[in-house]
Every structure is written in C-alpha cells, then in structure tokens.
N, C-alpha and C positions, 0 to 999 in steps of 0.2 A: 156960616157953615151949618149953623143948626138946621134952617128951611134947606137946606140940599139935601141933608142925612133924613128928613122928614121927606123931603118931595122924592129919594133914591129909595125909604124904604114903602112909600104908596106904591112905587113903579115895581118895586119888586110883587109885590102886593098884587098887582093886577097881571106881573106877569107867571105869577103861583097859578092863578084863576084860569088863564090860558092853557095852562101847562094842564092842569087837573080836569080842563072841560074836552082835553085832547085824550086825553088816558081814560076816563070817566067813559065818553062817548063810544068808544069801540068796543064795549064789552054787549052793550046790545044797539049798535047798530047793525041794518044789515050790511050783505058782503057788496053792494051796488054803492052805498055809501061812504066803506072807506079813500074808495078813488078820490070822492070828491073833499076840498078843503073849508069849506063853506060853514058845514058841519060846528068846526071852531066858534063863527063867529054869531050864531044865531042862541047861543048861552052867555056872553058872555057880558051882557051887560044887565043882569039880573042880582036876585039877593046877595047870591054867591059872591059874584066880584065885589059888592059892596061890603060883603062883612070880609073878603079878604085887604082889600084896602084900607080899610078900619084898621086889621090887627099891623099892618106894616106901617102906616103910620103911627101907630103904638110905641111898634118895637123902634123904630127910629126917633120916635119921639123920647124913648128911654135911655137909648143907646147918646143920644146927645146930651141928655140930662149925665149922664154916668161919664160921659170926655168932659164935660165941664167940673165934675164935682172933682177928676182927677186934676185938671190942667191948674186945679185952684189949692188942690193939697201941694204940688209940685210948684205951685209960685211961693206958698207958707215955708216949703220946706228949703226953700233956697233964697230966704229972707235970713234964715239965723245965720 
C-alpha cells in the first residue's frame, strides 16, 4: 500500500505540472497557438515536472508514514 500512495502521489505530481504548463502557457502565448494542443507537451518534461514530482512523492511519502503510525496506535489501542 505504501508504493501505490507514493507512486499515486508522483502521478498527481506530474499531473499538477500538466495542469500548470496549461494555465501558465496561455497568458503569453499567441492567439494562433491556443488552437493548438501541443503547446502542453513541449514544457513538460523539464525542471518544473521534476521538482513537482519530488514534492508528490513527498507528500505520499508522508501521507503513508502518518496511515502507518495511526494503523499502529489503533492496533495498541485495541490490545488493552
């Protein structure tokens, strides 16, 4: 469970970077450009996606460390 919660939050991670190089982009492209979708993918394997994947593996990486430290108080607590 832990590698899914890590590998779901890289994917969210990379799909932030997508999301941001779409929003990002149209504010100075031109008006010829927006038609096109292309636009998206020529950013998006740069710094950017890499430090956005960095932090979503983080955050899943924490997010699984914090299900395990409950899953482990909730097994203590239903020993007594």
């Amino acid at each position: 469970m832990k590698k899914r919660i890590i590998a779901a939050g890289g994917f969210i991670g990379i799909l932030f970077s997508t999301w941001d190089s779409m929003v990002d982009h149209p504010d100075s492209a031109s008006l010829s450009d927006h038609m096109k979708i292309g636009f998206i993918f020529h950013s998006v394997f740069n710094l950017k996606t890499l430090i956005y994947l960095l932090i979503g593996v983080a955050f899943g990486w924490i997010i699984s460390v914090i299900i395990n430290k409950i899953s482990e108080l909730h097994r203590e607590w239903n020993d007594f």
